[in-house]
Residue, then its C-alpha position, 0 to 999 in steps of 0.5 A: x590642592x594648590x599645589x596640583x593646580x599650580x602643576x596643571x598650571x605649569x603643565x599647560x604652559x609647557x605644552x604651549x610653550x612646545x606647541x609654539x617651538x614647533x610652530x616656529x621651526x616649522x616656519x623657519x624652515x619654510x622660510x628658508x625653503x624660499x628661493x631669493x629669486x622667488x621672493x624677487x618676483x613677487x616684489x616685482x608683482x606686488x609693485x606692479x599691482x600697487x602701480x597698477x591701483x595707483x595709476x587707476x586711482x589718479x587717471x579718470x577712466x577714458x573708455x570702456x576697452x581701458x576699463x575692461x582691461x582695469x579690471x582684468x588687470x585687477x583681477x589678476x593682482x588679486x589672484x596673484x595675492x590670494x596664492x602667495x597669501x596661500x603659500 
């Protein structure tokens, strides 16, 4: 009886064990589908967005047509987040 448990035991660590194998070379591959220059892009996005926060953060806002533009600023930086998240 112990025997057979210890067997499903292994069994179902041998599936986890595959399981996690393919999920990694699926991500290796992935990650070797991405171009440097790529990659370059979305640094400069992503630090253009963190200057962007930042900026908002230190400077009081001046007027309504600057808000405005905050906000659109923001909105893109968001979205531009939420599709490399997706990817």
């Amino acid at each position: 009886m112990k025997l057979t448990s210890s067997m499903k035991c292994l069994q179902l660590h041998q599936i986890t064990i595959n399981g996690f194998n393919r999920m990694k070379k699926e991500v290796n591959e992935y990650i070797s589908n991405i171009s440097k220059e790529e990659i370059i892009q979305n640094k400069k996005e992503i630090e253009g967005i963190a200057r962007a926060k930042e900026v908002k953060e230190t400077k009081p806002v001046v007027s309504k047509k600057r808000q405005q533009k905050e906000v659109s600023i923001e909105e893109k930086s968001t979205k531009i987040l939420t599709q490399m998240q997706d990817k």
